[in-house]
N, C-alpha and C positions, 0 to 999 in steps of 0.2 A: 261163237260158242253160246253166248247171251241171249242169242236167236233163237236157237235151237234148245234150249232149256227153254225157253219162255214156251214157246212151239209145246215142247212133249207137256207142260205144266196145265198148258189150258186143255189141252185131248185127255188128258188126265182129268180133269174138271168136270169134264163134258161127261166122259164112263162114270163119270162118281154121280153128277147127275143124273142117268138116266141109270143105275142101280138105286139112287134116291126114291125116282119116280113109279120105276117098279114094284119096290116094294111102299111105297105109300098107297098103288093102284088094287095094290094084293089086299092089305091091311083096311081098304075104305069096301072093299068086295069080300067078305070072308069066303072060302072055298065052304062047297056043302058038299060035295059030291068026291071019290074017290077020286075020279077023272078029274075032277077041278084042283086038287090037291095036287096030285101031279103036273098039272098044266102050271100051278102056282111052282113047285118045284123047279120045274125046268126052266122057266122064265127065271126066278134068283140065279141060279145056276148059270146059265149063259150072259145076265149080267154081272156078276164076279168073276166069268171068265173074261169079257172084254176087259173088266175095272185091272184083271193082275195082267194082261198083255202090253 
C-alpha cells in the first residue's frame, strides 16, 4: 500500500511540475495576440486537467 501511495505521490509531483512549467513559460512569453491568449488558455487548462486526474 506504501508503494502505491508513494507511486501516485510522485506522478502527482510530476502534473504539478509541468502545470509549474507552463505557466512559468506563459508568464516569461506574455501573450500579444488573441490567438496567443487562447493558445496560453488552453495550455493551463489541460495542465490542471492532468494535475486533478
Amino acid at each position: 500500500m506504501e508503494i502505491q501511495a508513494s507511486a501516485a505521490f510522485m506522478i502527482q509531483a510530476n502534473s504539478l511540475n509541468a502545470v509549474r512549467d507552463t505557466l512559468a513559460a506563459t508568464q516569461a512569453a506574455p501573450a500579444k495576440t488573441p490567438e496567443q491568449h487562447a493558445d496560453v488558455i488552453l495550455q493551463l487548462s489541460a495542465a490542471a486537467q492532468r494535475l486533478m486526474s
